[in-house]
PQR file with spaces between the fields and no chain letter, atoms N, CA, C, O and H, PARSE charges and radii, in Angstrom:
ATOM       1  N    UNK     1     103.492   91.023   72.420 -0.4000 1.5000
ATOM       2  CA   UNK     1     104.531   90.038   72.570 -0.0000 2.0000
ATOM       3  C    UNK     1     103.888   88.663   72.644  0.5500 1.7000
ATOM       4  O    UNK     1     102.892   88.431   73.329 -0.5500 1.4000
ATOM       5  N    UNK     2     104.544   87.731   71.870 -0.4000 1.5000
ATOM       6  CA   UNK     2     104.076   86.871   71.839 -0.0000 2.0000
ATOM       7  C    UNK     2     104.455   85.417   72.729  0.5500 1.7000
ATOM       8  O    UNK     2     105.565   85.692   73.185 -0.5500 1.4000
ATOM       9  H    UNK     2     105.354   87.919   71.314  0.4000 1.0000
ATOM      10  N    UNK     3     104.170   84.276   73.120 -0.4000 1.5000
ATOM      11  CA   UNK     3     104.943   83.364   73.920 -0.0000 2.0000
ATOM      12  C    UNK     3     105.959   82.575   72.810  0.5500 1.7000
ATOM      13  O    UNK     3     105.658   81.832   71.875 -0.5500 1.4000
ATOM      14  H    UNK     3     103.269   84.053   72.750  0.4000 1.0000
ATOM      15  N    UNK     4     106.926   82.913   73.160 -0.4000 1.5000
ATOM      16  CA   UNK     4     107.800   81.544   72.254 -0.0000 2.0000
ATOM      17  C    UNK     4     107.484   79.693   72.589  0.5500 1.7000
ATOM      18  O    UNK     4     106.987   79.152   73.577 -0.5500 1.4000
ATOM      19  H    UNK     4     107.170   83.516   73.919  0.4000 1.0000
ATOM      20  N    UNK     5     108.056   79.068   71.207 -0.4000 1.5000
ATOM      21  CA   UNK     5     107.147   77.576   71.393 -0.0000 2.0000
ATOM      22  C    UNK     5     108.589   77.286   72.384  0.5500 1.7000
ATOM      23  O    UNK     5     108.308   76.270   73.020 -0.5500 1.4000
ATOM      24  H    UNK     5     108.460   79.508   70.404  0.4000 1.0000
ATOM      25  N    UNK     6     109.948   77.725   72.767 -0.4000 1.5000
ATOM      26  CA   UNK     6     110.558   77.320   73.244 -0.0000 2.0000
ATOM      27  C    UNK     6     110.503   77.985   74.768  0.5500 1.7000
ATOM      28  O    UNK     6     110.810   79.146   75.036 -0.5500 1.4000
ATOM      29  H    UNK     6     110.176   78.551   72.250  0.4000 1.0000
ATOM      30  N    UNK     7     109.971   76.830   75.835 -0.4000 1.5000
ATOM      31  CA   UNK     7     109.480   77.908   77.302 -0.0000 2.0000
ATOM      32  C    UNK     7     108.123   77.442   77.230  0.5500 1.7000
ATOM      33  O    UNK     7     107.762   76.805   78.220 -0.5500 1.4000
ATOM      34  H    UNK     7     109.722   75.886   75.617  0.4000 1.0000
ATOM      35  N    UNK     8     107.277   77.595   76.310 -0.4000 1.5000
ATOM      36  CA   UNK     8     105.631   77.270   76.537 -0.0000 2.0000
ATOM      37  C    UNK     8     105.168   76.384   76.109  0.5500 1.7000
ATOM      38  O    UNK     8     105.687   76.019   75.055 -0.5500 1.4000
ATOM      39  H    UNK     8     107.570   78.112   75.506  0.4000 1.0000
ATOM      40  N    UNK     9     104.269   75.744   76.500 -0.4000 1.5000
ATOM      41  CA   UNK     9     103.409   74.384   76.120 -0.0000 2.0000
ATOM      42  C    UNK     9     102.318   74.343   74.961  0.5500 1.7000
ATOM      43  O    UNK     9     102.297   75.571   74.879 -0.5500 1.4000
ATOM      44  H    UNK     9     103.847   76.040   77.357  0.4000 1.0000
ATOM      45  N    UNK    10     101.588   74.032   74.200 -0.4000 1.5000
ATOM      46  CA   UNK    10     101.025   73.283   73.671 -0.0000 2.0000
ATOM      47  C    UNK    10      99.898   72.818   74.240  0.5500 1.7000
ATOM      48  O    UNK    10     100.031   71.826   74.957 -0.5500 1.4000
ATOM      49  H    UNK    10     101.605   73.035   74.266  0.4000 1.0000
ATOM      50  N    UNK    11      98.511   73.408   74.069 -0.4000 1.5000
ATOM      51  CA   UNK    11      97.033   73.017   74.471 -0.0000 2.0000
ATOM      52  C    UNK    11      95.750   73.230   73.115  0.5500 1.7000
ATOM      53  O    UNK    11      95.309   74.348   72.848 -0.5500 1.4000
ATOM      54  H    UNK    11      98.403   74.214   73.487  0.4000 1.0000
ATOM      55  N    UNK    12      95.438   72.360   72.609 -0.4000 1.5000
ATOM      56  CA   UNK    12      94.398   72.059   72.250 -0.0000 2.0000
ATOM      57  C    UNK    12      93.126   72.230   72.907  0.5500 1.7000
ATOM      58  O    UNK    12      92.996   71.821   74.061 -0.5500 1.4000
ATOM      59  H    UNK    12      95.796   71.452   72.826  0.4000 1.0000
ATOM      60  N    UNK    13      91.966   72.910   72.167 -0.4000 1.5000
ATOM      61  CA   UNK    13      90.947   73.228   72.897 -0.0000 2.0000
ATOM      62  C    UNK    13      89.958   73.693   71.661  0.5500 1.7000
ATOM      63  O    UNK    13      89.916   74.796   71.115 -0.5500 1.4000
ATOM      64  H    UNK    13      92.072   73.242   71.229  0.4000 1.0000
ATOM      65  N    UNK    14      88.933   72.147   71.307 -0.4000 1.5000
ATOM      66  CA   UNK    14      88.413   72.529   70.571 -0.0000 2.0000
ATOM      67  C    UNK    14      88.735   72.839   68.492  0.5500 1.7000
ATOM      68  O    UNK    14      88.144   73.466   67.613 -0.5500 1.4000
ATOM      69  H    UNK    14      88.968   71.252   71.751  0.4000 1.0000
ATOM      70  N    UNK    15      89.944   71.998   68.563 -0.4000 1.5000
ATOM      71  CA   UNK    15      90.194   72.000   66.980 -0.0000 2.0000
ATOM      72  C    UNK    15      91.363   73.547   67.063  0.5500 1.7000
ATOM      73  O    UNK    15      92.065   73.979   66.149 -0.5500 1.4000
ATOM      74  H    UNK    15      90.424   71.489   69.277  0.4000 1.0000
ATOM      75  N    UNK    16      91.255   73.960   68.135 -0.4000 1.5000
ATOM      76  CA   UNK    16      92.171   75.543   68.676 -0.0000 2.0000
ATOM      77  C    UNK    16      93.513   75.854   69.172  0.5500 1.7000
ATOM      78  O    UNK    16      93.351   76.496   70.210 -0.5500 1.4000
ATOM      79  H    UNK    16      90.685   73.609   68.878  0.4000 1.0000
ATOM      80  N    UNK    17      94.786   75.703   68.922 -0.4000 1.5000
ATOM      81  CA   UNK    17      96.071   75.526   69.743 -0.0000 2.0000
ATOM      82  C    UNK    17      96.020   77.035   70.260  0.5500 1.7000
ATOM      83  O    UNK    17      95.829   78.168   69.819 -0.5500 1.4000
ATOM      84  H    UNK    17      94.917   75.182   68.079  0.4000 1.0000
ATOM      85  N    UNK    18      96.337   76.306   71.590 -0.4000 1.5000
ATOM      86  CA   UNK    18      96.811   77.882   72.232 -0.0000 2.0000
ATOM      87  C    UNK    18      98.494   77.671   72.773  0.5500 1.7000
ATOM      88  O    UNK    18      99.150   76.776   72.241 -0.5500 1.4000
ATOM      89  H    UNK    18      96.492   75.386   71.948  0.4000 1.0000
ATOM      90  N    UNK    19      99.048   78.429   73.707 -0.4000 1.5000
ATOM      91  CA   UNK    19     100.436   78.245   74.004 -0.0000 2.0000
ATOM      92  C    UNK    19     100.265   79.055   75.592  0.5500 1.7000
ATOM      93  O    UNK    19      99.918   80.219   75.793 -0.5500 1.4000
ATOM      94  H    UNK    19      98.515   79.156   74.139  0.4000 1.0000
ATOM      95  N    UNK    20     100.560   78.220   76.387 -0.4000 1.5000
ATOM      96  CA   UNK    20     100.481   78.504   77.719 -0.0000 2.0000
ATOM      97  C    UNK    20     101.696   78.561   79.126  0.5500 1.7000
ATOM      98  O    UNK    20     102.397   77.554   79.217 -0.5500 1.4000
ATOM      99  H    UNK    20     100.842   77.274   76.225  0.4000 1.0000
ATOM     100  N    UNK    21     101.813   79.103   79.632 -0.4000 1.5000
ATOM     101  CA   UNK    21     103.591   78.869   80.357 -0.0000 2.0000
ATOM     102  C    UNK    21     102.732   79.510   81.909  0.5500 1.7000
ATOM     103  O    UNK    21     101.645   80.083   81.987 -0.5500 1.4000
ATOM     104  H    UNK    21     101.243   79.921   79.558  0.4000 1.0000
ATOM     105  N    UNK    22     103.638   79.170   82.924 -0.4000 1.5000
ATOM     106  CA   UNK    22     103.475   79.606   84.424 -0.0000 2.0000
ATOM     107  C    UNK    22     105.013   80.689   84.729  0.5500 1.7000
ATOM     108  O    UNK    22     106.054   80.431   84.125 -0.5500 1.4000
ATOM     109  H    UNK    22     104.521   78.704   82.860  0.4000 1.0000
ATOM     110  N    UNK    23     104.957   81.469   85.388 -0.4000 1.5000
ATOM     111  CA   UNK    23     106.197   82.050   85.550 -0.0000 2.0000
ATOM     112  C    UNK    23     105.897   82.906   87.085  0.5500 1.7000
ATOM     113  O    UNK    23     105.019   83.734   87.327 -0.5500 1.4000
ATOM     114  H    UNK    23     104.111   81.679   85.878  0.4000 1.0000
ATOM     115  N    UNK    24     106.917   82.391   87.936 -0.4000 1.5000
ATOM     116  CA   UNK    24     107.089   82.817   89.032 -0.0000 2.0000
ATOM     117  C    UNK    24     107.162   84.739   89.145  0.5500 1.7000
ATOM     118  O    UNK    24     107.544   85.408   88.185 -0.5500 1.4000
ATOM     119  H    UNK    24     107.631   81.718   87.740  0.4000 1.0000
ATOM     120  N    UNK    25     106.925   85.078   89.866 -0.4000 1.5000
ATOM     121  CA   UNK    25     107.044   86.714   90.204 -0.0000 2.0000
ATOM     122  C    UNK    25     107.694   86.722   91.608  0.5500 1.7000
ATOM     123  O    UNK    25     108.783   86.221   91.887 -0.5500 1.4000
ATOM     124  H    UNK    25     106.615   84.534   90.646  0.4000 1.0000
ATOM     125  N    UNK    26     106.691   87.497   92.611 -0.4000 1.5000
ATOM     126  CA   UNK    26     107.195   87.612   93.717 -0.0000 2.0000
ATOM     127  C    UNK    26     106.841   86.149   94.661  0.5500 1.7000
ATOM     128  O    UNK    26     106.177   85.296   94.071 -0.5500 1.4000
ATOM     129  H    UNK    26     105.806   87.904   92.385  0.4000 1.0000
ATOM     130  N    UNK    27     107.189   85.912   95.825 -0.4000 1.5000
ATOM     131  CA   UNK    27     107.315   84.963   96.781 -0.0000 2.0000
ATOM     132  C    UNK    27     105.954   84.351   96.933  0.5500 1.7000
ATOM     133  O    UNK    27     105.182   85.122   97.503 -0.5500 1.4000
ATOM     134  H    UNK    27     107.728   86.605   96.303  0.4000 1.0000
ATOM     135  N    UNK    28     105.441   83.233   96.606 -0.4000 1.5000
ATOM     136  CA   UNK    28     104.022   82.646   96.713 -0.0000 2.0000
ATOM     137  C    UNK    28     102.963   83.216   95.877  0.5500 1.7000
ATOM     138  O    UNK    28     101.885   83.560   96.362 -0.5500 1.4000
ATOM     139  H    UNK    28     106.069   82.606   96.143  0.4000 1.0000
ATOM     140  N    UNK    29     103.309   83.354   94.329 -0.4000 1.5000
ATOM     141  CA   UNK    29     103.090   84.693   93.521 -0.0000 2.0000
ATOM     142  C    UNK    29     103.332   83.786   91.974  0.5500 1.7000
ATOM     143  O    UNK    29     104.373   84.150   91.428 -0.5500 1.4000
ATOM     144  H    UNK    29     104.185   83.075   93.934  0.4000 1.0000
ATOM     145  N    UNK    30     102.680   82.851   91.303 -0.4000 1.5000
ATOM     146  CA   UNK    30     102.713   82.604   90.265 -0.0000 2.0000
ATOM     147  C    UNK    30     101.603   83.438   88.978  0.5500 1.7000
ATOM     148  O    UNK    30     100.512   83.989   89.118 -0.5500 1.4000
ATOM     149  H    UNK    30     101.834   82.555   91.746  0.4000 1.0000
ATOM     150  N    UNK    31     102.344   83.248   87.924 -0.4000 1.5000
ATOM     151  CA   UNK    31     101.023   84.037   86.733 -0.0000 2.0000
ATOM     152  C    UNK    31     101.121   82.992   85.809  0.5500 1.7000
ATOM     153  O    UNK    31     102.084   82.628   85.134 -0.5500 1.4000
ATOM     154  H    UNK    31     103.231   82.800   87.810  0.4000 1.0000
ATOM     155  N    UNK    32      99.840   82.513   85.890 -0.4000 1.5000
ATOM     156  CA   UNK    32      99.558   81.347   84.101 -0.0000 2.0000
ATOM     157  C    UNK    32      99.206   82.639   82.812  0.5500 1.7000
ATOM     158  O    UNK    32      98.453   83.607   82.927 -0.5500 1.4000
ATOM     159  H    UNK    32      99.058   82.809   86.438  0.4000 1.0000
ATOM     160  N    UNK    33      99.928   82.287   81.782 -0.4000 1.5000
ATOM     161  CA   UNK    33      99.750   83.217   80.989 -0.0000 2.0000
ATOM     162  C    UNK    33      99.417   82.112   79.405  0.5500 1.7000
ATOM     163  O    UNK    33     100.073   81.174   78.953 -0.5500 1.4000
ATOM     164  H    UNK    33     100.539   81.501   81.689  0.4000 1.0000
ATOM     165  N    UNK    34      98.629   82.509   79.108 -0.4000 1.5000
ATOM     166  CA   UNK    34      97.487   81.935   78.233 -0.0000 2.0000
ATOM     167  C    UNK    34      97.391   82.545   76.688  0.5500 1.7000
ATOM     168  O    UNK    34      97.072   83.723   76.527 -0.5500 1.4000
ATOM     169  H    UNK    34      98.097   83.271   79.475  0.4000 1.0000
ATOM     170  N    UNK    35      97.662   81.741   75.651 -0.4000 1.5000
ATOM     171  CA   UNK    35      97.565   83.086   74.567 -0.0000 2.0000
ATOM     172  C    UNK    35      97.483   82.003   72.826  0.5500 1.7000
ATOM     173  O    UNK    35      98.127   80.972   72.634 -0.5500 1.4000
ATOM     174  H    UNK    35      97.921   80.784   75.783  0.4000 1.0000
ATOM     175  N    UNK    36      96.694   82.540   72.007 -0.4000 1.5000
ATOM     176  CA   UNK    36      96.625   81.946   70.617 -0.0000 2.0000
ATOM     177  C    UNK    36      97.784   81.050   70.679  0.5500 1.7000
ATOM     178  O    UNK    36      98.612   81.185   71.579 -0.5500 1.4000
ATOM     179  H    UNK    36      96.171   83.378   72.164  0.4000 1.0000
ATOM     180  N    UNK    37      97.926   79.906   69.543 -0.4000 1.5000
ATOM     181  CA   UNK    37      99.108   79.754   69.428 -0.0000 2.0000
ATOM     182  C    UNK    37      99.379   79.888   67.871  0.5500 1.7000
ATOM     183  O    UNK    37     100.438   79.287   67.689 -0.5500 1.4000
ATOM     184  H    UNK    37      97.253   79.797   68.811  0.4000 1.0000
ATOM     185  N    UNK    38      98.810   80.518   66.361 -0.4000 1.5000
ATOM     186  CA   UNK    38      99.082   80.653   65.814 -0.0000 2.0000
ATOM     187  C    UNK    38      98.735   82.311   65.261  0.5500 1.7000
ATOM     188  O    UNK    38      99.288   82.904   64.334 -0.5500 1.4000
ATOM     189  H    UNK    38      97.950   81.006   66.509  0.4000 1.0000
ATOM     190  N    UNK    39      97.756   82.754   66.067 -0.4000 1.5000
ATOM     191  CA   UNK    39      98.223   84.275   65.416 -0.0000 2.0000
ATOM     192  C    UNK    39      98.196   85.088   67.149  0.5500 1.7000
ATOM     193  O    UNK    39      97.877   84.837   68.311 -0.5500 1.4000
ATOM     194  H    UNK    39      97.307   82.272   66.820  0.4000 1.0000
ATOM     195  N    UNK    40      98.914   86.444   66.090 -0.4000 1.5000
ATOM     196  CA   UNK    40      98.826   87.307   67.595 -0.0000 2.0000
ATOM     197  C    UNK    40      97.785   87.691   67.776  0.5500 1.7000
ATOM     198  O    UNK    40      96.975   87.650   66.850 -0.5500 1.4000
ATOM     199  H    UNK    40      99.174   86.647   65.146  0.4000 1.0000
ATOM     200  N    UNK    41      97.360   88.302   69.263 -0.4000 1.5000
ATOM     201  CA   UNK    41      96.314   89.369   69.916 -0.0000 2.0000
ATOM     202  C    UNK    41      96.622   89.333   71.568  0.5500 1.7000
ATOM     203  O    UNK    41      97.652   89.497   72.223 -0.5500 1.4000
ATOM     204  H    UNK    41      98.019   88.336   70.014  0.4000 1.0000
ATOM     205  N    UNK    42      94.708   88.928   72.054 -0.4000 1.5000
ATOM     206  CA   UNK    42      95.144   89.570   73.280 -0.0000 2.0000
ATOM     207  C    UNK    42      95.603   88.315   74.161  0.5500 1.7000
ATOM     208  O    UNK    42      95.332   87.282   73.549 -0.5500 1.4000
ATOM     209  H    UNK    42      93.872   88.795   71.522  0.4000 1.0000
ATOM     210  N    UNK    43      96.290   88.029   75.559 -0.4000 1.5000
ATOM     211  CA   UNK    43      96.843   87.249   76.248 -0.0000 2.0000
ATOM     212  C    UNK    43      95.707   86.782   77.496  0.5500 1.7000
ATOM     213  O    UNK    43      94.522   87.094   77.377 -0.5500 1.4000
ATOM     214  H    UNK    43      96.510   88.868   76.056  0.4000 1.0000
ATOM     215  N    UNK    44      96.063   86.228   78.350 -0.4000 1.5000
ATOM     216  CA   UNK    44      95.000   86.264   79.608 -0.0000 2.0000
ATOM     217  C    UNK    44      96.018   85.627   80.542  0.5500 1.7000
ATOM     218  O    UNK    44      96.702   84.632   80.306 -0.5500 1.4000
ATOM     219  H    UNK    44      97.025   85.974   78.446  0.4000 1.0000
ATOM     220  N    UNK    45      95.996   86.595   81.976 -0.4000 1.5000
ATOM     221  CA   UNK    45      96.634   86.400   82.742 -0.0000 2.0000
ATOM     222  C    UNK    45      96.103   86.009   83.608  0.5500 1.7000
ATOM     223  O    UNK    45      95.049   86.611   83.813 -0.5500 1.4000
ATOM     224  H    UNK    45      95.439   87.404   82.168  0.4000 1.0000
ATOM     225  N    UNK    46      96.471   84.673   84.775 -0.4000 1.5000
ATOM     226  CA   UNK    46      95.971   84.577   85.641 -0.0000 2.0000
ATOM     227  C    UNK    46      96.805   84.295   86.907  0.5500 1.7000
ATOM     228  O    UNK    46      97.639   83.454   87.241 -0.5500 1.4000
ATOM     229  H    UNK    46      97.327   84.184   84.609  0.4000 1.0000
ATOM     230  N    UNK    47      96.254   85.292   87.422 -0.4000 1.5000
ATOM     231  CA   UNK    47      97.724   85.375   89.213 -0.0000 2.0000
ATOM     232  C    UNK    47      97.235   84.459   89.930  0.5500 1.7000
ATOM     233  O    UNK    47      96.026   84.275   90.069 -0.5500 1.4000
ATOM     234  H    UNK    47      95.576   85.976   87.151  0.4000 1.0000
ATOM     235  N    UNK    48      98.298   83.669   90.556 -0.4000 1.5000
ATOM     236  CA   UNK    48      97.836   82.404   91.772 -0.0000 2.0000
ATOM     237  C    UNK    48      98.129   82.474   92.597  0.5500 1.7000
ATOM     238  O    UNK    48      99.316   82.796   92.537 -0.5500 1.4000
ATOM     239  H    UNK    48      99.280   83.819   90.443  0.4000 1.0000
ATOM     240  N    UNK    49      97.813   82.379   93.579 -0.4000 1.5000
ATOM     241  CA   UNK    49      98.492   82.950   95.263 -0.0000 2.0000
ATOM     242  C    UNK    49      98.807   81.218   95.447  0.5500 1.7000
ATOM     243  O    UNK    49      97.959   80.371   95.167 -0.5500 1.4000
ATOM     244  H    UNK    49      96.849   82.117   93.628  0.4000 1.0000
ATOM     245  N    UNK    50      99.841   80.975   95.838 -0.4000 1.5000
ATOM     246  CA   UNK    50     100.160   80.015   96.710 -0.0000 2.0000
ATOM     247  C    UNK    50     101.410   79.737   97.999  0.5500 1.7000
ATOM     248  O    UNK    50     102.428   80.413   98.144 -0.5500 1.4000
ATOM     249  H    UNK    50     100.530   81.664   96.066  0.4000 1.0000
ATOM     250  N    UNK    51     101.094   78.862   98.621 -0.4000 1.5000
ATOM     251  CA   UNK    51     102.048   78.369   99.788 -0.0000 2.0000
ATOM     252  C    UNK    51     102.707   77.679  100.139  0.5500 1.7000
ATOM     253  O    UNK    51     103.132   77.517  101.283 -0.5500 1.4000
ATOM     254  H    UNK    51     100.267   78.312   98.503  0.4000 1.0000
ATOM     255  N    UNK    52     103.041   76.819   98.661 -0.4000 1.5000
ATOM     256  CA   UNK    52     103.543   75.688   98.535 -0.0000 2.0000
ATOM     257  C    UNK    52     105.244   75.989   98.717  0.5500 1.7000
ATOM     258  O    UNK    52     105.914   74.979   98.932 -0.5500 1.4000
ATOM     259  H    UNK    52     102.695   76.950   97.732  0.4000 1.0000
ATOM     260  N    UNK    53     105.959   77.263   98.648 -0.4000 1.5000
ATOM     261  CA   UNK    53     107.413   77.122   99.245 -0.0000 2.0000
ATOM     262  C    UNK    53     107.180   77.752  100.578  0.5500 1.7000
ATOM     263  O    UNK    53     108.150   78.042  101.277 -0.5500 1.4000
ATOM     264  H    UNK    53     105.414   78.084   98.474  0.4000 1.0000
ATOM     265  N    UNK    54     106.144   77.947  100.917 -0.4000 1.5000
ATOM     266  CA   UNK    54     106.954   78.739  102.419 -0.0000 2.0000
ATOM     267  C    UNK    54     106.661   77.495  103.159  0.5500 1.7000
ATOM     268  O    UNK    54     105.855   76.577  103.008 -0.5500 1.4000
ATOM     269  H    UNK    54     105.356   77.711  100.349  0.4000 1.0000
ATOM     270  N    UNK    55     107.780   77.832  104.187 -0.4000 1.5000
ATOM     271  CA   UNK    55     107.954   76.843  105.779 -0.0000 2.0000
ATOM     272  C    UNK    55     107.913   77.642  106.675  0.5500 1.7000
ATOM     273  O    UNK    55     108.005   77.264  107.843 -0.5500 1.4000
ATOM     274  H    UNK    55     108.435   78.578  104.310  0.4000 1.0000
């Protein structure tokens, strides 16, 4: 599955477009998800722990 350009961003790296988006999961629980932006393969996920909504 691939990222749609509508939802994901646009990164240059190296003459290279990739297509990148953040998407919430569980509570203090984000995933950056990282991926080509003109052909398919593999993705790269990266989970973020944060604390920025809890009070």
């Amino acid at each position: 599955m691939t990222l749609s350009k509508k939802g994901s961003r646009k990164i240059v790296v190296g003459n290279v477009e990739y297509r990148w988006t953040i998407s919430a999961t569980t509570r203090g629980r984000f995933v950056l998800i990282v991926e080509h932006g003109k052909e398919k393969g593999q993705r790269i996920e990266v989970q973020i722990q944060s604390d920025i909504n809890e009070l």
